[in-house]
C-alpha positions as CSV (number, residue, x, y, z in Angstrom):
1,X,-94.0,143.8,13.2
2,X,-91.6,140.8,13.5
3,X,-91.7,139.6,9.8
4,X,-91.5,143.7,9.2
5,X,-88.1,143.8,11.1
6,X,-87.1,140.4,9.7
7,X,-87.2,142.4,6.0
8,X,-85.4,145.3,7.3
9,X,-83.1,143.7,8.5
10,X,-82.4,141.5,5.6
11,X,-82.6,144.4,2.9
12,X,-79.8,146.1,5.8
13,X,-77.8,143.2,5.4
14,X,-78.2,143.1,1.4
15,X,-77.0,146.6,1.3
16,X,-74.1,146.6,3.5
17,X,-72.9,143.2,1.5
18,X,-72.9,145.6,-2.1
19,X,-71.4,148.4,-0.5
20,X,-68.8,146.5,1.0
21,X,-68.4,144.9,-2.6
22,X,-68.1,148.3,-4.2
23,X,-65.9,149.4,-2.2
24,X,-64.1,146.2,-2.7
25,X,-64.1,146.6,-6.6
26,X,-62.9,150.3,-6.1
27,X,-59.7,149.8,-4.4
28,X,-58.9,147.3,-6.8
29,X,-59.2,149.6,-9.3
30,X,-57.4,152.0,-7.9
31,X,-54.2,149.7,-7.2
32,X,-54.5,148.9,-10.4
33,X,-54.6,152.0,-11.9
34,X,-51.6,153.1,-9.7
35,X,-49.9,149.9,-10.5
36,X,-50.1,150.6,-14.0
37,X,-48.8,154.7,-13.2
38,X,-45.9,153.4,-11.6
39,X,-45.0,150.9,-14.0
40,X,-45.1,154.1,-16.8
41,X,-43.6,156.0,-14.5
42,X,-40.6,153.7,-14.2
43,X,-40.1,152.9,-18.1
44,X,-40.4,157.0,-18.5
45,X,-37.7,157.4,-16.1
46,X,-35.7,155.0,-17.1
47,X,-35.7,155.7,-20.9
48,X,-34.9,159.4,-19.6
49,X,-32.2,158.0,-17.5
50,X,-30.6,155.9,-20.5
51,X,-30.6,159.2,-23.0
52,X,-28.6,161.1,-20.2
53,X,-26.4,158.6,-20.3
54,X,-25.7,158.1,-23.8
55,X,-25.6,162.1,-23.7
56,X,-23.1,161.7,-21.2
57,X,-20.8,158.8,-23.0
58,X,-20.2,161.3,-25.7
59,X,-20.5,164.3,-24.5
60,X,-17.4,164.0,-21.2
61,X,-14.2,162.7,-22.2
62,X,-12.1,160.7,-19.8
63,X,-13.4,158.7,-17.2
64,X,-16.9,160.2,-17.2
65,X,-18.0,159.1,-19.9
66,X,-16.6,155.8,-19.4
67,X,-18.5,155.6,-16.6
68,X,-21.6,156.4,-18.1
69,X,-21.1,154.0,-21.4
70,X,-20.8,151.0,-18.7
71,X,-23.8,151.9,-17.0
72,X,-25.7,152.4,-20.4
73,X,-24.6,149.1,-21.9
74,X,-25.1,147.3,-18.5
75,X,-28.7,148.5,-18.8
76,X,-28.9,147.6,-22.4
77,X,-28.3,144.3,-22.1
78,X,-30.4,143.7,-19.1
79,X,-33.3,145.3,-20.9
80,X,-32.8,143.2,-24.5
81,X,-32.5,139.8,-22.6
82,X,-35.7,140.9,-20.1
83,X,-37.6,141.6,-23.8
84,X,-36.7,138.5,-25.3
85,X,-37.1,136.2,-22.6
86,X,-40.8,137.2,-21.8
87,X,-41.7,137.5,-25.2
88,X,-41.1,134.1,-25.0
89,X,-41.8,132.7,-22.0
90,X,-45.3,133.3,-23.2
91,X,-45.3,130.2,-25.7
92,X,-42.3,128.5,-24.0
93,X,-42.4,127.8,-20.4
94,X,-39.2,126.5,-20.0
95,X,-37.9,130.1,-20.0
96,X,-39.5,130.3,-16.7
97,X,-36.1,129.6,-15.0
98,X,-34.1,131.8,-17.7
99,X,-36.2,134.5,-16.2
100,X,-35.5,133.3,-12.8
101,X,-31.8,133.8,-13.0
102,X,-32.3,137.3,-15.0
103,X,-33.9,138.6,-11.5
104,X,-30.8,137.6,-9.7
105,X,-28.7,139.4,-12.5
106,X,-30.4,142.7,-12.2
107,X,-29.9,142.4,-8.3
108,X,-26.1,142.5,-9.3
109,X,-26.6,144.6,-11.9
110,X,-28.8,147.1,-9.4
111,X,-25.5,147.3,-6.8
112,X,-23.2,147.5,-9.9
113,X,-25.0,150.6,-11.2
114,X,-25.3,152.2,-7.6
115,X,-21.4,152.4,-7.0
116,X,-20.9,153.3,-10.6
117,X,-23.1,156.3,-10.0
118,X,-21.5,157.0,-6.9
119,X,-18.1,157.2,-8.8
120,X,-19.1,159.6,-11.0
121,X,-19.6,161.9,-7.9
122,X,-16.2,161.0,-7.0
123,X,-14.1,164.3,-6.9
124,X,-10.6,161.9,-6.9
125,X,-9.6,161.4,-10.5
126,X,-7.1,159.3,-9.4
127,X,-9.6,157.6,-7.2
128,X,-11.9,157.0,-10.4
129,X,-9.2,155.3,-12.8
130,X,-8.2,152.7,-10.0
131,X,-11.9,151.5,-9.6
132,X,-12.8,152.0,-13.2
133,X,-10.9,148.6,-14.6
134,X,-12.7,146.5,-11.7
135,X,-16.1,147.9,-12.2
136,X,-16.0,147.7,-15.3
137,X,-14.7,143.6,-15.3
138,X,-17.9,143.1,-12.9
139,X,-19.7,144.9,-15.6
140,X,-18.4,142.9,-18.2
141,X,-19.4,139.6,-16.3
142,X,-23.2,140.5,-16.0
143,X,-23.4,141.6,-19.6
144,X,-21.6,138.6,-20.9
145,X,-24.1,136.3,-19.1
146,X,-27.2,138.3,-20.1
147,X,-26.4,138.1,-23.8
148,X,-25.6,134.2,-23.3
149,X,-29.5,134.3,-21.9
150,X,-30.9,136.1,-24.4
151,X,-28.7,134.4,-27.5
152,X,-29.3,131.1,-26.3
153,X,-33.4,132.3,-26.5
154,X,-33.7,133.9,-29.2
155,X,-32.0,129.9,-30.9
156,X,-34.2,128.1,-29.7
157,X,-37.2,130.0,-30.5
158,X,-35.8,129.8,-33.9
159,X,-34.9,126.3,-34.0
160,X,-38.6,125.3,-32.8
161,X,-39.3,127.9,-35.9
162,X,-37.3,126.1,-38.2
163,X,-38.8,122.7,-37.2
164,X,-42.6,124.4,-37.3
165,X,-41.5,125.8,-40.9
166,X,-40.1,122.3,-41.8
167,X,-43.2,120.0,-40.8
168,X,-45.5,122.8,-42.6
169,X,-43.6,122.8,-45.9
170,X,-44.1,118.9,-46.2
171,X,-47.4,119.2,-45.1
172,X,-47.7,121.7,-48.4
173,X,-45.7,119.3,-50.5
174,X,-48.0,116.3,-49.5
175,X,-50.8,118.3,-50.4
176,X,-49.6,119.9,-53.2
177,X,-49.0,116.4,-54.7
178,X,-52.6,115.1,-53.8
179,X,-54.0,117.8,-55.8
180,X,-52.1,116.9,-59.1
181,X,-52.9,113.6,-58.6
182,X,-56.0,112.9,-60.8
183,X,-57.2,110.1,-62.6
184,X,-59.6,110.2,-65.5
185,X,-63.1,109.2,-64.9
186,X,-63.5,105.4,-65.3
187,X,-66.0,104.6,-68.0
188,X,-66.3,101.2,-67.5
189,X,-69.3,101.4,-65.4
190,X,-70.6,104.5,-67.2
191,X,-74.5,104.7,-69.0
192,X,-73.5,103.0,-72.0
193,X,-72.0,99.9,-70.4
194,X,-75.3,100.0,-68.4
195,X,-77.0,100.6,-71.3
196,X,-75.2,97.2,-72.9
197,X,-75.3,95.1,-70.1
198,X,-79.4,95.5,-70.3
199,X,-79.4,95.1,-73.4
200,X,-77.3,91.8,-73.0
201,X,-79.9,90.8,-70.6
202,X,-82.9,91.3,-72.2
203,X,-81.4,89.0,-75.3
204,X,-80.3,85.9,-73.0
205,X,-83.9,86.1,-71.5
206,X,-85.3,86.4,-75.1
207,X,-83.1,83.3,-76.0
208,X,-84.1,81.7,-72.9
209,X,-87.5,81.6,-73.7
210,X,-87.2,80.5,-77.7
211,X,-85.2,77.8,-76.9
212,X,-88.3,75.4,-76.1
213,X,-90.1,76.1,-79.1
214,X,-87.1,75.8,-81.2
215,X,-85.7,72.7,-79.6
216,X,-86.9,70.5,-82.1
217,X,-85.0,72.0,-84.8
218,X,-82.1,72.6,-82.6
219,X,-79.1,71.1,-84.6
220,X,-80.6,70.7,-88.1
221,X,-82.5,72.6,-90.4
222,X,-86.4,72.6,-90.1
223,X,-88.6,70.8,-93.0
224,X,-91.6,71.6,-94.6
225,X,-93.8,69.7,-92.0
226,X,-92.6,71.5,-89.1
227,X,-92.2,74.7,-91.0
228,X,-96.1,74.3,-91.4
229,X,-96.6,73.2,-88.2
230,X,-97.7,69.4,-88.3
231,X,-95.9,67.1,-86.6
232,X,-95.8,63.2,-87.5
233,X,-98.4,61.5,-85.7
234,X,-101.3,64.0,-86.4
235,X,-99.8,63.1,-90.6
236,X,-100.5,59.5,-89.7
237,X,-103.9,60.1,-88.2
238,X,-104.6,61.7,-91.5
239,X,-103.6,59.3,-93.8
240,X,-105.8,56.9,-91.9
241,X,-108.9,58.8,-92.5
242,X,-108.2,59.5,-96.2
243,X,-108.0,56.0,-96.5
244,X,-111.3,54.6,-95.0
245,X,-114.2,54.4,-97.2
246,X,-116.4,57.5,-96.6
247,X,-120.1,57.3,-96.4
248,X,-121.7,58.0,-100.0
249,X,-123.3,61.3,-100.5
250,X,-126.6,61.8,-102.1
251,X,-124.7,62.4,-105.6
252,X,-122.6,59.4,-105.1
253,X,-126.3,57.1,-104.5
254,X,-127.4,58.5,-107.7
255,X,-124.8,57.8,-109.7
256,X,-125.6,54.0,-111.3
């Protein structure tokens, strides 16, 4: 009964721990899933937010529509830098504090936008054309300072182009050149000089082993006795026989 409980307990235990996981998983999902509404949410109601207001900056006259061509440039400019500076921030860290000091922009930007949407509610015309030239000066400021971001980028993303583009082109060039430099096939070594050089071989060996049966001739030109083969001493030894008295035959005893 123990070791029964023991397992009970421990499939209990085993249970609860993927439940607890699943549960886990779940609401992560779901916070992302929101995260992700929101997010589409925002860039919906912001794009439908930036069409009113180029609607408006052509559609009122006066100070309305000034109003709303500040706000929609503000915005525009804020959006362009954010664009360009993540895009690169992904390859280029160093836009990390470029990013850093967009964040502080928008919070600027955020209060800028507020009062100039306030103003537009303003009923005092009069009210509206003092505080026009101000906000729009302020305006002016954070615009001018998120283009300088984003200009400032979008060069040196093209300067590390340039100087990518540069090192690849010689690289292409270098290559380029190693291909069209060929040089014919060197024959010097090739079968036929092998060929020759065994050739050449065989006839200094062949020469090696003549020269000890021609060395006595070697210098003049042979005579008739060494043509024939006889050498001096065996012509002596000859002559020396020829020239001892031979025993007598039977035809020479008969002979009176």
């Amino acid at each position: 009964m123990d070791a029964l409980g023991v397992v009970v307990a421990l499939a209990a235990a085993f249970g609860l721990t993927l439940l607890i996981l699943a549960v886990i998983v779940t609401v992560k999902a779901v916070k992302a899933v929101a995260d992700g509404v929101h997010k589409q949410e925002v860039k919906a109601r912001r794009a439908v937010e930036n069409a009113t207001l180029k609607a408006k900056s052509f559609a009122k006259p006066g100070d309305p529509g000034k109003l709303a061509a500040v706000r929609l440039e503000l915005r525009t400019a804020l959006d362009s830098t954010r664009q360009v500076l993540q895009a690169g921030h992904v390859e280029d860290s160093q836009l990390g504090e470029a990013l850093q000091l967009l964040a502080r922009l928008d919070t600027h930007a955020a209060e800028l936008d507020t009062e100039l949407r306030l103003l537009e509610r303003e009923p005092d015309a009069a009210r509206v054309s003092a505080k026009l030239p101000e906000l729009r000066e302020r305006a002016d400021r954070i615009t001018h300072s998120a283009d300088s971001l984003r200009w400032a980028a979008q060069d040196r993303m093209r300067r590390f182009a340039d100087d990518e583009l540069v090192r690849l082109s010689k690289e292409c060039e270098d290559e380029a050149g190693a291909l069209r430099h060929w040089t014919p096939a060197d024959t010097s070594t090739g079968p036929a000089d092998a060929a020759a050089g065994a050739g050449a071989s065989r006839g200094s060996a062949g020469a090696e082993r003549e020269a000890p049966r021609r060395g006595i001739t070697a210098g003049r030109q042979p005579s008739a006795e060494e043509l024939l083969g006889l050498a001096a001493e065996p012509l002596s030894r000859l002559a020396e026989r020829l020239r001892k008295p031979g025993r007598p035959g039977p035809a020479a005893a008969d002979r009176p």
